[in-house]
C-alpha positions as CSV (number, residue, x, y, z in Angstrom):
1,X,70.7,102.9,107.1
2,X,74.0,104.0,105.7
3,X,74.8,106.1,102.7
4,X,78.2,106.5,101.1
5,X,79.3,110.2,100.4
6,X,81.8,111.6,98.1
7,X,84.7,112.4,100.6
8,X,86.9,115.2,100.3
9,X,90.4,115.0,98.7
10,X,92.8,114.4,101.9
11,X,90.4,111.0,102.8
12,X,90.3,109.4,99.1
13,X,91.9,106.9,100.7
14,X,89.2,105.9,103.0
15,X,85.8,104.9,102.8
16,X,83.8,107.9,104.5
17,X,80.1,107.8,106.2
18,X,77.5,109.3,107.5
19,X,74.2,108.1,109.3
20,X,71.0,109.6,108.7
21,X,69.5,111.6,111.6
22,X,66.9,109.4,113.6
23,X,64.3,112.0,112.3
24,X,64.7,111.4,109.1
25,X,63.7,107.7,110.0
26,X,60.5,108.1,108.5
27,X,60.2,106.6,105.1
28,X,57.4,108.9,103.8
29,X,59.4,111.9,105.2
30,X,62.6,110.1,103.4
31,X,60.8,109.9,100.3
32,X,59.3,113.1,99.9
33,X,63.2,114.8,101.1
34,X,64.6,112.4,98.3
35,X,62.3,113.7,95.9
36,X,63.1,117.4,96.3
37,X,66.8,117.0,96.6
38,X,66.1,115.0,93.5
39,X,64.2,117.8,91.4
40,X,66.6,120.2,92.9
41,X,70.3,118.7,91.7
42,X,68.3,118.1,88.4
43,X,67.1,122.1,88.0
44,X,70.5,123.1,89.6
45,X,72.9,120.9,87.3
46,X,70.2,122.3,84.3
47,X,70.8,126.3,85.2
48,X,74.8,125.6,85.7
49,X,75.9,123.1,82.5
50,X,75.8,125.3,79.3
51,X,73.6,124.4,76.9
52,X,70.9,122.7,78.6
53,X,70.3,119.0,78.8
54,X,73.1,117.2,76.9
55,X,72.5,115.4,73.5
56,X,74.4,112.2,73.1
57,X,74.5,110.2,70.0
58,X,72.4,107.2,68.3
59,X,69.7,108.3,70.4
60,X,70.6,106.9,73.8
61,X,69.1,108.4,76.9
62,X,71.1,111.4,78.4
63,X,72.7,110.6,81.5
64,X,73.4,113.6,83.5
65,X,76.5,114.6,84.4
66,X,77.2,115.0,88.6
67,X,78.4,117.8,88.9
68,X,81.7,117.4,91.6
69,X,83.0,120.8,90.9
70,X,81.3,124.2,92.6
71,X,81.5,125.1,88.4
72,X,80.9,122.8,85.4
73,X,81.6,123.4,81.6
74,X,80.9,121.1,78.0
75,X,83.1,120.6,76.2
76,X,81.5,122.5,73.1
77,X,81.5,125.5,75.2
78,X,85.3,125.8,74.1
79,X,84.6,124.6,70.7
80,X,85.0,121.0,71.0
81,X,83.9,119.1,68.1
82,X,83.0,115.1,69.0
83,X,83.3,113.5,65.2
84,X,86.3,111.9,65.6
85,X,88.2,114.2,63.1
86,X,88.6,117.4,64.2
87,X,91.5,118.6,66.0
88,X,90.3,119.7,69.8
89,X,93.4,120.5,71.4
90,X,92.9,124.2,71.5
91,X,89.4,123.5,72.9
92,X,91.1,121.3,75.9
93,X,93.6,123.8,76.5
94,X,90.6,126.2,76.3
95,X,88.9,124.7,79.1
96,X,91.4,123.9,81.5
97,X,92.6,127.3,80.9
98,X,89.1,128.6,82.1
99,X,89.2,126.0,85.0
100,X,92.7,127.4,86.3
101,X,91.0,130.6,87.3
102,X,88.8,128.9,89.9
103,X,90.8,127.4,92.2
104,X,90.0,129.4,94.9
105,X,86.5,128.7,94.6
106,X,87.1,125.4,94.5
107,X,87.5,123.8,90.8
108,X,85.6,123.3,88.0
109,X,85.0,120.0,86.2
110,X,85.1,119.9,82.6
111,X,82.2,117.5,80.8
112,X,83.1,115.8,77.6
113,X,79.7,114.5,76.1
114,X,79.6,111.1,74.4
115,X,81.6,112.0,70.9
116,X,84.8,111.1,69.6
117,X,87.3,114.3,70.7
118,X,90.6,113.6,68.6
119,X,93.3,115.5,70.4
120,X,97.0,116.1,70.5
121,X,98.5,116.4,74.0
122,X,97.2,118.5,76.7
123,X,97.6,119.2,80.1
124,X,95.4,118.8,83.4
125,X,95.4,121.9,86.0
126,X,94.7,121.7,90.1
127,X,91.0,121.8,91.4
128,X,89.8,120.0,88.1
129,X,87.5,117.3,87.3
130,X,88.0,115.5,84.0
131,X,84.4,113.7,83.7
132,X,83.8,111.6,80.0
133,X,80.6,111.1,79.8
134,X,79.1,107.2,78.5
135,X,80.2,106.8,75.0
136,X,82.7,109.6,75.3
137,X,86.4,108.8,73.7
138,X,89.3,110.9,74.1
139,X,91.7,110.1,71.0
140,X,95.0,110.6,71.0
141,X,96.3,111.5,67.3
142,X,97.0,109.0,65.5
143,X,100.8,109.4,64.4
144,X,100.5,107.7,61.0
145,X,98.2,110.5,59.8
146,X,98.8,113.9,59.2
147,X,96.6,116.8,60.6
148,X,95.1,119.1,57.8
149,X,93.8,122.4,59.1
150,X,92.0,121.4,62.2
151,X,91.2,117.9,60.6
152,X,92.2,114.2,60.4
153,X,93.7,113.7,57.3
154,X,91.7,110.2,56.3
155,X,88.1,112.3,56.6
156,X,89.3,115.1,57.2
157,X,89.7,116.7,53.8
158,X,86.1,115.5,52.7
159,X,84.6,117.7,55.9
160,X,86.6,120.6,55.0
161,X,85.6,121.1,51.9
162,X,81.9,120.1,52.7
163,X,82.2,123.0,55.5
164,X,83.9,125.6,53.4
165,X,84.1,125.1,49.9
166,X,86.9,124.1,47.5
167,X,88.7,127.4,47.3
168,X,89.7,127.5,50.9
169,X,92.1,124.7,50.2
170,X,94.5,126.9,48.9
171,X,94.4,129.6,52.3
172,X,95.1,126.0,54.5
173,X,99.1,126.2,55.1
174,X,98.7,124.1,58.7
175,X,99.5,120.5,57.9
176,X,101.4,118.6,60.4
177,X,103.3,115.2,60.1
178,X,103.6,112.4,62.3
179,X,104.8,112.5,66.4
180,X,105.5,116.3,66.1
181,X,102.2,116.7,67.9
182,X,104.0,115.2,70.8
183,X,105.6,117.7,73.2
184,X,109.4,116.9,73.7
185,X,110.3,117.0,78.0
186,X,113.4,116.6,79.7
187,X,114.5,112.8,80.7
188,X,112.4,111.8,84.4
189,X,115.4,112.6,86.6
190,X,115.6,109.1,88.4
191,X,116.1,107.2,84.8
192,X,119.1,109.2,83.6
193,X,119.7,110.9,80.0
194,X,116.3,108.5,78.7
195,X,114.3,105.2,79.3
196,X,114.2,104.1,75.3
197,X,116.6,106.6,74.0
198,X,119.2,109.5,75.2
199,X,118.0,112.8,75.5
200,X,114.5,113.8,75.9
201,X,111.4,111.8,75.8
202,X,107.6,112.4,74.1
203,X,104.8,114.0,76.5
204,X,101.8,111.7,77.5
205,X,98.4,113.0,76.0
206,X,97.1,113.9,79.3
207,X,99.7,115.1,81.2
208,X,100.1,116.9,84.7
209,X,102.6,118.8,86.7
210,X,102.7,120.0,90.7
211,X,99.2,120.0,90.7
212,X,97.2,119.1,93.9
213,X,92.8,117.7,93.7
214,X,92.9,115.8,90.1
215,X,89.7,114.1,89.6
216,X,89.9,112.1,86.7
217,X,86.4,109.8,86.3
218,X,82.9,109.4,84.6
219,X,80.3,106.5,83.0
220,X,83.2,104.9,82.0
221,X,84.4,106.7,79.1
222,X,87.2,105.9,77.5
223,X,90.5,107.5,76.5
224,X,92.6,106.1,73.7
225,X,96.3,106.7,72.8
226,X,95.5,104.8,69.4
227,X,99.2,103.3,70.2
228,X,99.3,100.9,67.2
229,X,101.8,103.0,64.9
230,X,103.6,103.8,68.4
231,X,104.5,100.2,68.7
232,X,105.2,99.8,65.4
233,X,107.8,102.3,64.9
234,X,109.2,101.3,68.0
235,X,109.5,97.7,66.9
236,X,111.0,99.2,64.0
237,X,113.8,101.2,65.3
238,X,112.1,104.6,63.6
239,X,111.6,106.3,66.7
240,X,114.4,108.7,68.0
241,X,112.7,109.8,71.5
242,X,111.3,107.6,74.0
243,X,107.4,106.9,74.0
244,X,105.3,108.9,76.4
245,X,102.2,107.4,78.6
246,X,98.9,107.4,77.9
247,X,98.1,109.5,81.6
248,X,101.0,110.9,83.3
249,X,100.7,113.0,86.7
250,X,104.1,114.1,88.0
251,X,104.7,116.0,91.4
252,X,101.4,115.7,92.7
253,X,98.5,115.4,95.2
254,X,95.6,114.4,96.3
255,X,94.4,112.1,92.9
256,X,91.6,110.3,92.0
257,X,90.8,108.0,89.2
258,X,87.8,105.9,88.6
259,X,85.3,104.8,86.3
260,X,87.2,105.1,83.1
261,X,88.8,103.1,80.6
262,X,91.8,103.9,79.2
263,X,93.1,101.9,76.3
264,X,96.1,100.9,73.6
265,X,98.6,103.6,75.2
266,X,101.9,104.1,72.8
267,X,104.3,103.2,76.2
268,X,103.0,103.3,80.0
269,X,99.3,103.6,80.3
270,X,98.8,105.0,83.8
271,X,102.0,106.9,85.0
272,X,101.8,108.4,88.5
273,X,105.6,109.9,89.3
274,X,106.4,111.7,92.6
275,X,103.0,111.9,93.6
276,X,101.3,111.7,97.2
277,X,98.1,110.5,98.1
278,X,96.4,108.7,94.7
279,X,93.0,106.6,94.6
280,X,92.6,104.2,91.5
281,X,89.3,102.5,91.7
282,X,87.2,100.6,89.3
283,X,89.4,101.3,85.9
284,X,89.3,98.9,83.3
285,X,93.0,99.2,81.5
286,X,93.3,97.2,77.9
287,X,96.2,96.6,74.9
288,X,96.7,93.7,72.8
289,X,98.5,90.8,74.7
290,X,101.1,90.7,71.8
291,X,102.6,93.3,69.7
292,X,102.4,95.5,72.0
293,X,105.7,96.4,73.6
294,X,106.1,98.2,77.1
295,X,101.8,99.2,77.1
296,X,102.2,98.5,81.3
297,X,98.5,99.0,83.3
298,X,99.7,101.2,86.1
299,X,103.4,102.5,87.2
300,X,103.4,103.8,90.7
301,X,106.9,105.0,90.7
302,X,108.4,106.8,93.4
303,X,104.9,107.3,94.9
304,X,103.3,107.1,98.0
305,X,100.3,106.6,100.1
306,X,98.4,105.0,97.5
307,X,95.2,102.8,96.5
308,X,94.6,100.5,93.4
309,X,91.2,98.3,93.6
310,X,88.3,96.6,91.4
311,X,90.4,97.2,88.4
312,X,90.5,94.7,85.3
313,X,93.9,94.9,83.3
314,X,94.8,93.1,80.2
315,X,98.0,94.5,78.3
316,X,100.9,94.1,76.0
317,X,103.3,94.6,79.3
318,X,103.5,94.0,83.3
319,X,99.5,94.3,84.4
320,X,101.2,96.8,87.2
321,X,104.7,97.4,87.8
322,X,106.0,99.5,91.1
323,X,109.2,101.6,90.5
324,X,111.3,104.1,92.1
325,X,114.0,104.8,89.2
326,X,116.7,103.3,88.0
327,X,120.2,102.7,89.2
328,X,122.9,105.5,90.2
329,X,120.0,107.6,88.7
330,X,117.5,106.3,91.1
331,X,119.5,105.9,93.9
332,X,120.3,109.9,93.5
333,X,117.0,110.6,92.7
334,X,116.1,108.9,96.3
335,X,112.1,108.8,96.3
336,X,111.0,105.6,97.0
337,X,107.5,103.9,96.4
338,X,105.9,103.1,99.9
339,X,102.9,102.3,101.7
340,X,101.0,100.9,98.1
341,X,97.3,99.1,98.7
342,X,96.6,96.6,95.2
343,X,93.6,94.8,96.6
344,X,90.9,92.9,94.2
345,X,92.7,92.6,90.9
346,X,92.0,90.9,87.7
347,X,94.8,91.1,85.5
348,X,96.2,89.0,82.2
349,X,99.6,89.3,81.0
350,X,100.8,86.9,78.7
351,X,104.3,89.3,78.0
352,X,105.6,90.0,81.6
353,X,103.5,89.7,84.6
354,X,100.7,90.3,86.8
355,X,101.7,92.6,89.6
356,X,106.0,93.7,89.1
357,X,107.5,95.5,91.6
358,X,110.9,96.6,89.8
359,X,113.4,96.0,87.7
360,X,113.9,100.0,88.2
361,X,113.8,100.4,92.0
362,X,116.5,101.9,93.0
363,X,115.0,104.5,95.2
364,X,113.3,101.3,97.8
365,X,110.2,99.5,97.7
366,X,108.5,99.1,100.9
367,X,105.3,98.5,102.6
368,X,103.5,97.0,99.8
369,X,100.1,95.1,99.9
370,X,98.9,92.5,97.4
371,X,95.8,91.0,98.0
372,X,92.6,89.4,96.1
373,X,94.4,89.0,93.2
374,X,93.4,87.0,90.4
375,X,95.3,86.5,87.0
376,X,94.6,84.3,84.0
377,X,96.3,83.3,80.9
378,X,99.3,85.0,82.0
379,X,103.4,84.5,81.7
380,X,103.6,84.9,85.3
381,X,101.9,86.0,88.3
382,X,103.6,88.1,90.7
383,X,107.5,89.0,90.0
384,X,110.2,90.8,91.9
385,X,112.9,92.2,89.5
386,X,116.3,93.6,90.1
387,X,119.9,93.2,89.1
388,X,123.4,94.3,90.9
389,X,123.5,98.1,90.2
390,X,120.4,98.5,91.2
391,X,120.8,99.5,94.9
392,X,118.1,100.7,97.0
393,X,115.7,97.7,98.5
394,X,112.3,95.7,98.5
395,X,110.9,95.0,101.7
396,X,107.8,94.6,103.8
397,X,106.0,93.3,101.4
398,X,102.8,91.4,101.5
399,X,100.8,89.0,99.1
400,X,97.7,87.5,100.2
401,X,94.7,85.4,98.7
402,X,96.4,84.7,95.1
403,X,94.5,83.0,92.4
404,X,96.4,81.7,89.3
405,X,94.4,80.8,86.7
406,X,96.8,78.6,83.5
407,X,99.9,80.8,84.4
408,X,103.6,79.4,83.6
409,X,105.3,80.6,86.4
410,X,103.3,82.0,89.7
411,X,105.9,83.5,92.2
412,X,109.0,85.2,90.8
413,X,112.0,86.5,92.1
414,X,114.8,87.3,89.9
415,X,117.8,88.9,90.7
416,X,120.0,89.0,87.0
417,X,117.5,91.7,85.1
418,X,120.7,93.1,83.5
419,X,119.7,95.9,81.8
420,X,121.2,99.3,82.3
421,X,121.0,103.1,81.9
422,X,124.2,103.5,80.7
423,X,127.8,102.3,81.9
424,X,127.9,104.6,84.9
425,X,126.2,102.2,87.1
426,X,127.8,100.8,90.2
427,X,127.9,96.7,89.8
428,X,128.4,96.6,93.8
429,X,125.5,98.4,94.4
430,X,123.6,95.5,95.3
431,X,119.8,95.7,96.1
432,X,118.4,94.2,99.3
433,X,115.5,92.0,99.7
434,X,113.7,91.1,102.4
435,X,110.7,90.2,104.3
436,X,108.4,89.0,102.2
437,X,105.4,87.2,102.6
438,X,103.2,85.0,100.4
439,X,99.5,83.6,102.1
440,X,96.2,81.5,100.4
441,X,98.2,81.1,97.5
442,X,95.9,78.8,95.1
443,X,95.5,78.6,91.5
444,X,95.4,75.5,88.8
445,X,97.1,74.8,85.3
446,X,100.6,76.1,86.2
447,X,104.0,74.9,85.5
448,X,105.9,76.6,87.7
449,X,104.3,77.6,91.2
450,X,107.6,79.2,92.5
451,X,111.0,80.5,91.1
452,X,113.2,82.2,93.7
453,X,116.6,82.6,92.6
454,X,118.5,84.8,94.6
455,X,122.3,85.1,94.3
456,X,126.0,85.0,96.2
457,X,125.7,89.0,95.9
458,X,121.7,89.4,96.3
459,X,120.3,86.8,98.9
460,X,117.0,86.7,99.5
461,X,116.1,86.8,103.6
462,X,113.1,85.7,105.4
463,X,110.7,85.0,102.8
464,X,107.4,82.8,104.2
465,X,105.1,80.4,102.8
466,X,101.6,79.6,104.7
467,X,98.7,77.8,103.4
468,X,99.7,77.4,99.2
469,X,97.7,74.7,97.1
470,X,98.4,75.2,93.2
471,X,97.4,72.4,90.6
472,X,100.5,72.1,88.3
473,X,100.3,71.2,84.7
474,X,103.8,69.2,84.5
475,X,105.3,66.9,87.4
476,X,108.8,67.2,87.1
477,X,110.9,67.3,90.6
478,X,111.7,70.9,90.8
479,X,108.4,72.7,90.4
480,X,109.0,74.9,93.2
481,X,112.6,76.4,92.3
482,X,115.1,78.4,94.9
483,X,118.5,79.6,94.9
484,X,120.1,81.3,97.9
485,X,116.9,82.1,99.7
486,X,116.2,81.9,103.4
487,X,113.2,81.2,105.1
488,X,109.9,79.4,106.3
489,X,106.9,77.7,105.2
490,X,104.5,77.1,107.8
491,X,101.3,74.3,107.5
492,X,100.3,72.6,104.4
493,X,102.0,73.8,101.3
494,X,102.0,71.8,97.7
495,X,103.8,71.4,95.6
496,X,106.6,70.6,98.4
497,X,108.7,73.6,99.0
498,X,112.7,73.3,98.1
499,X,115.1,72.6,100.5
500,X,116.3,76.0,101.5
501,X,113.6,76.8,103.2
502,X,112.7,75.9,107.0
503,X,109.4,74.0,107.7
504,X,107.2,74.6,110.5
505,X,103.8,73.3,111.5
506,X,100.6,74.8,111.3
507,X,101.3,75.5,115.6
508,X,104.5,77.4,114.6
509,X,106.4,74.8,115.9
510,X,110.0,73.8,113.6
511,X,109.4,70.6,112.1
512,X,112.9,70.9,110.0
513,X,115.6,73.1,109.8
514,X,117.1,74.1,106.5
515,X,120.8,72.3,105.7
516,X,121.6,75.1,102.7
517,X,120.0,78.1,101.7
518,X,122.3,77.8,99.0
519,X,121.2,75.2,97.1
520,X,120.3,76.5,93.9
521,X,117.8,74.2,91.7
522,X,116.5,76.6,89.5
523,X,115.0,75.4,85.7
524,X,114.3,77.9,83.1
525,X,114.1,75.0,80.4
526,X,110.4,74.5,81.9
């Protein structure tokens, strides 16, 4: 028999075991050693979570908290307040403060009990668990609303006078308007003076910095950026910073996230920059498929060493999008995104795509793995994005077992994404791509299976095909579209690939060779 443990921080990336000593082999000597461990985490986690047995709302039977950390803390120890109206940023910063102390002794993890905890921005320390209980929400401020001594404005003034009385209305002097609760930070040095704007840029609401064994997890609770005014503003041109993410770790190690949801984020949900060694598992990532403007799923940028699996993403933006900055910034900057896992996906994204990998990659992308992907109801499936002035490279990298599911375009790669940091860019710095591979593509209700237009200035080298059945929703001649591409296709592929590539049998043995890899036949009218 096998049981899974919890592995320490340097193997999140693996799948750790251990077998069960032969003498333990005996199942009434199992069960009566299951029974007192049992009783024992039960009276342990009791004596060391303050405040007894947790309380969680409409009646719903408590489920205890695992304790992860050597130390464990509510919440409400710090003052947090779950109604969905009081301010608990002081009691977050309380916390983590408390957990800072203990790394030596390894950690702490901080519980946050099933509640609605309205904060403002707060950051994350090393050693720390983050755990939401079920039915726990961590809401970001909304930036419509103004705060009103501790409180939500909407409901907020109704509490405070039911807690203190009407004359302490006129002692209240700490009312706060709009994104001011938003930290300001310097520009992220491979994206130049600012991604939206010049100048700096708004904070995430949990944010992190050079930290090193961030466990972020819990019975899937949620956190929520309560974006919509975010969006809004930014659609109408009233914002003078650029958004911040949802969850941003910068600079760091050794990271785990699973078993949350996060949810309507006001720009990049899930925002992992310059960081080593990261573990996404089972994370359920959700916006509005419209309206919704730049709310990506996850942005490994200039990362590496790093997992994504059994997630489900549905957003306003690119499911997932690999960066590593963007143009002479990026290329200065120098960090590239390598050695990335995305493995057993189910994504929707009806602005963008699926799984991105650019346009900012200046730094490189290499060593990347796609595989047991499935997206529905999308704009397009799987896209490579770049433009001259980018630089840097994409290479090595590997889709495998693609489903498409009513998609209008499957398989992307576009070189003309013109958009630019500022007028400092070099146009000759031209980006290479290469070696790129696409197996068990299959998929129904598409219009497009495959767009590939390469350029004079960025051709596209040895790209192959094997073993690619998609059901198209419009037979027209050029369903599967090249321009200045070179490469294979190997067994039975449909639709037929273009002409620019070679075709071999299913014995690797050439059955044609190419006449032009220049032949460009690419349709956007369809």
């Amino acid at each position: 028999m096998m049981v899974e443990t919890l592995a320490p921080p340097s193997f999140w990336r693996f799948h750790h075991r251990r077998l069960i000593p032969a003498a333990f082999t005996s199942h009434k000597t199992l069960f009566t050693l299951l029974w007192i461990a049992g009783v024992s985490s039960v009276i342990l986690w009791q004596r060391n979570v303050s405040g007894g047995i947790l309380t969680f709302r409409r009646g719903a039977p408590a489920r205890p908290m695992p304790r992860l950390r050597p130390a464990a803390f509510n919440l409400t120890d710090f003052g947090g307040v779950g109604d969905g109206v009081t301010v608990n940023t002081a009691a977050f910063e309380r916390a983590v403060f408390a957990i800072s102390k203990l790394g030596k002794k390894g950690g702490g993890q901080l519980n946050v009990p099933a509640g609605d905890w309205l904060t403002a921005p707060f950051n994350l320390t090393s050693h720390m668990t983050l755990f939401l209980a079920q039915g726990a929400v961590i809401l970001g401020i909304d930036v419509s609303k103004t705060n009103f001594c501790g409180f939500h404005i909407e409901r907020g003034v109704k509490i405070f006078l039911q807690r203190h009385g009407p004359d302490s209305l006129v002692t209240c002097q700490n009312t706060v308007k709009d994104e001011k609760h938003w930290p300001l930070m310097p520009p992220l040095p491979s994206y130049g003076h600012g991604r939206e704007h010049p100048g700096p840029r708004y904070g995430s609401l949990i944010h992190g910095q050079n930290l090193k064994d961030v466990v972020i997890t819990g019975h899937n609770g949620t956190i929520n950026g309560q974006g919509q005014t975010w969006w809004k503003k930014y659609r109408q041109k009233l914002l003078n910073h650029t958004r911040g993410p949802l969850v941003q770790i910068m600079f760091s190690s050794d990271i785990l996230i699973y078993n949350v949801t996060l949810r309507d984020s006001p720009f990049w949900t899930l925002h992992p920059y310059d960081c080593k060694n990261i573990t996404i598992r089972n994370v359920t990532i959700l916006a509005p498929i419209f309206e919704a403007p730049n709310t990506d799923g996850i942005d490994p940028d200039s990362c590496e060493d790093m997992v994504i699996e059994n997630c489900y993403i549905s957003v306003g933006d690119d499911a997932i999008a690999i960066k590593s900055g963007w143009d002479q910034y990026g290329i200065a900057y120098g960090r590239p995104s390598v050695n990335i896992l995305i493995r057993n996906l189910v994504v929707r994204s009806m602005v963008s795509a699926g799984v991105s990998i650019g346009s900012e990659m200046s730094g490189g992308v290499s060593n990347i793995t796609v595989e047991n992907l499935h997206v529905w109801n999308s704009r397009r499936a799987v896209r490579i994005k770049t433009a001259p002035g980018r630089g840097g490279y994409v290479r090595h990298i590997t889709y495998r077992n693609l489903t498409f599911d009513n998609v209008r375009v499957g398989i992307v790669i576009k070189t003309d994404y013109n958009e630019h940091p500022d007028e400092g860019f070099d146009p000759k710095a031209t980006p290479v791509l290469e070696d790129i591979s696409y197996t068990s593509i299959h998929g129904e209700g598409v219009r497009v299976p495959v767009r590939i237009h390469g350029s004079e200035e960025i051709p596209i080298r040895n790209v192959t095909f094997r073993d690619m059945s998609v059901g198209i929703t419009f037979k027209k001649k050029h369903i599967f579209q090249c321009a200045y591409v070179e490469g294979r296709v190997t067994g039975t592929i449909f639709p037929a690939p273009c002409e620019n590539l070679d075709l071999y049998d299913e014995h690797e043995q050439l059955v044609k060779r190419s006449a032009s890899q220049n032949v460009s036949d690419i349709d956007y009218d369809f």
